[in-house]
Phi, psi and omega in degrees: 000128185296143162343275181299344173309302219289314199285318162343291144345285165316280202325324174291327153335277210302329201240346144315315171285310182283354173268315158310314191292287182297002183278323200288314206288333169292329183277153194278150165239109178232090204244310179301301201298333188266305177315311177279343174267323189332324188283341188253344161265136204236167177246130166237144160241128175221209194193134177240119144192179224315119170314167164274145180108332195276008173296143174312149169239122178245185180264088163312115205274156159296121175238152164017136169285160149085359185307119174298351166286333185325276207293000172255029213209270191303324167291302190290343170245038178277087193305316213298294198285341172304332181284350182265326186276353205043193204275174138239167151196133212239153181197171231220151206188197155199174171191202179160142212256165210242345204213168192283321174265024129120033168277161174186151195251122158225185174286149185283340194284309182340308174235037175292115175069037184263149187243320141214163182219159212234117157247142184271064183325156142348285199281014150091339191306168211230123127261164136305046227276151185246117196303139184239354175181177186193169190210067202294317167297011190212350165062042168233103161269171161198123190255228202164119152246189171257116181207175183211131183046087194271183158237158248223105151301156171246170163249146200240187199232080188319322182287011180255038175242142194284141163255145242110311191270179221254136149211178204224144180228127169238160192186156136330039169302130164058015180112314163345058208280149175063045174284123185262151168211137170220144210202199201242161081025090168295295204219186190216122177077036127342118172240155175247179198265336156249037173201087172275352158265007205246120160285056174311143165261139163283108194256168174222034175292165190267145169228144188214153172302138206063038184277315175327115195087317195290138166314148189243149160227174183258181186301341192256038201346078165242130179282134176247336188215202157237109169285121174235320172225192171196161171253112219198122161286322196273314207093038186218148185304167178233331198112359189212121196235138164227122182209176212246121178347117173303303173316319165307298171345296162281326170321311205288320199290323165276342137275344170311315194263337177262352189222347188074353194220163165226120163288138177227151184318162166215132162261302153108031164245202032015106188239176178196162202274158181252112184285185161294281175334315182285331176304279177321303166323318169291357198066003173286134170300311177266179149276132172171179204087179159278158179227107180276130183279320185210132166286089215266133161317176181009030205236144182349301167321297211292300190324287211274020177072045199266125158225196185281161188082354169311163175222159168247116203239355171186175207177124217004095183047002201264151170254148199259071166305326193212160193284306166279032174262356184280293197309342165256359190262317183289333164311300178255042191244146194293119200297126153116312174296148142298105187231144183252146210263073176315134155216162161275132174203097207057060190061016194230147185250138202232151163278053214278130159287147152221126178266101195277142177223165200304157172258139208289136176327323206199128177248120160256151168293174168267195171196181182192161180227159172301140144223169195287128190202159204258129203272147185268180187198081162278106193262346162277016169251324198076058190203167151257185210154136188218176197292154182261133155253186215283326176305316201287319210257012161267322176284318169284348159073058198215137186289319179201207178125174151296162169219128180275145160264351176187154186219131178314153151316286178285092182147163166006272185284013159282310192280356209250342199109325195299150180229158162325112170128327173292148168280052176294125194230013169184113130269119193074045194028029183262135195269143149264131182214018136205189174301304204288352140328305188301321165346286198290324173286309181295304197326315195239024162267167187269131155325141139079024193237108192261151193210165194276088195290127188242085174251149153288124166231181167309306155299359157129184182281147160195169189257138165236184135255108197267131170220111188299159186237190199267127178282000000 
């Protein structure tokens, strides 16, 4: 073998060894991080149970007089005493602790309807912990033990974490106590359709049921969230992990520990996401903001002149990309205080104060039924329509609009969405509040150009965009 083979040789070798060694050197070690958090993440349990009486009912079969199975039949199908001790039923969790004298965070589903509940230190010790609150809409508990000088987690700052980055969870899958998983940051500011104030971080840590409550950390083990939830087909991780921001987090655990309750910002509209199609209509290059459908009566919006068609594009200096990034940033914004509001409002952008006020136990919508009316006929949306009556605009609680009867097979307004039944009360940010109105508007839109459509429906107001054709 020649000089240059040989050195050839090496050198491949050499960069063959070496790329495992820098792959290896490149992965995070997070060992410090499991040593130093582990005494603080605790296993929870808990247990309900059942009234009396509510015990199973079986068929004791009959036997033999003298039978030797009788009195083993009759101990084990004994109803009296299953009715006296009732059922338990246990279930399984996690949670770490926040404070030296023994506070600890865990999901509200964890010990949602507990009768008691067990907490498990590193160190096998058992407490009894007492739920000091809960929160179902933020999925936050806070329980209390008794304890002196605990250890202690620290908090990080979810908002500087990056997606990409490396985080770590440790928790109870399946009983499995003090189990580590570690995955990257999917995404930042999530919503889920049944938690519209919790902005979840997305994650691809493995999360398994009891998992639940236990802490996510960063790289500085610093706890950033609460693993709470996951998305499964099976009821098993998937790869899509979620948990709630730790600054929420704690906000909900201090009022909880200082009022027993927790109060959230209100704003007091109705938003929806802003398509493309809508976007243009509004004159925006991109699509983002919130696009507000409804103003609620007597509510923060209404006060500080918020109107429909508004589109909200930031909201005290934080930017709203999607509609559903307004409810939590208005969720926690302080009651009683003034926050300023960015909006588009008629291609031109405006600053609006709002003085937020709590938000109400329970908002209900309106509804409406159809009536008979003498019907209009647009063939450049491709829809029919008729006068709204007095019945109809007391129930939706709306000063006027249309009502559509019909939508063309084919045309416009098939393709915009509208359906039988709908409300229009504004198009091309012009209010309609009768046919001839409704007339006088279409009358003077451009072919082939969307524009923006305002309907009532049951489940509430929302915007479509509509683009007319030649009539």
């Amino acid at each position: 073998m020649n000089t240059l083979s040989r050195n050839l040789r090496q050198f491949t070798l050499a960069v063959l060894i070496s790329i495992p060694l820098a792959v290896h050197a490149a992965l995070p070690d997070f060992t410090k991080i499991v040593d130093n958090a582990k005494d603080s993440v605790v296993n929870i349990s808990t247990s309900t149970r059942a009234k009396p009486g509510s015990a199973p009912q079986y068929n004791i079969p009959e036997l033999p007089e003298g039978s030797p199975f009788g009195d083993l039949f009759e101990k084990f199908f004994d109803r009296d005493e299953l009715d006296r001790r009732g059922r338990e039923a246990q279930s399984l969790g996690s949670g770490f602790i926040i404070s030296k004298d023994g506070y600890i965070l865990t999901n509200h589903h964890v010990v949602a309807g507990a009768d008691e509940v067990i907490v498990r230190m590193a160190d096998r010790k058992e407490f009894v912990a007492r739920i000091v609150g809960s929160d179902e809409a933020s999925d936050v508990a806070v329980l209390k033990v008794d304890g002196e000088d605990l250890p202690v987690l620290r908090f990080g700052d979810s908002d500087k974490l990056k997606v990409g980055e490396w985080v770590l969870a440790i928790g109870s899958p399946f009983g499995f106590d003090h189990s580590v998983t570690a995955g990257i940051v999917s995404a930042k500011g999530r919503s889920l359709p049944s938690d519209n104030y919790v902005p979840f971080i997305q994650t691809d840590v493995a999360i398994n049921p009891g998992n639940s409550g236990g802490p996510l950390f960063n790289l500085d083990g610093e706890v950033v969230g609460i693993n709470s939830q996951i998305y499964s087909r099976t009821g098993g991780f998937m790869g899509l992990s979620f948990a709630i921001p730790i600054e929420m987090a704690v906000d909900v655990a201090d009022q909880i520990k200082e009022t027993g309750s927790v109060s959230r910002g209100w704003l007091g509209v109705l938003i929806q996401e802003v398509t493309r199609e809508l976007a243009e209509s509004f004159g925006m290059e991109n699509p983002h903001g919130a696009l507000v459908a409804k103003v609620l009566d007597d509510s923060p919006a209404a006060s500080a002149g918020l109107e429909v068609g508004d589109v909200i594009v930031e909201f005290n200096g934080k930017q709203v990309m999607r509609s559903s990034g307004l409810p939590p940033l208005v969720g926690r914004a302080k009651v009683g205080k003034d926050a300023r509001v960015k909006v588009i409002r008629n291609k031109q952008v405006r600053e609006i104060d709002v003085k937020i006020a709590e938000l109400p136990g329970t908002i209900t919508q309106a509804a409406f039924a159809p009536e008979e009316k003498t019907v209009v006929e647009d063939t450049a949306l491709g829809m029919k329509v008729e006068e709204l009556g007095s019945e109809v605009r007391k129930r939706l609680k709306i000063e006027g609009g249309v009502q559509v009867v019909e939508v063309e097979a084919s045309g416009p307004a098939r393709d915009a969405g509208i359906q039988k039944g709908d409300v229009i009360t504004m198009i091309d940010n012009q209010a309609v509040e009768s046919v001839d109105a409704f007339e006088t508007v279409t009358d003077g839109l451009k072919s082939g150009k969307s524009v923006a459509l305002l309907v009532q429906r049951r489940a509430g107001p929302v915007f479509l965009a509509i683009r007319p054709e030649d009539s």
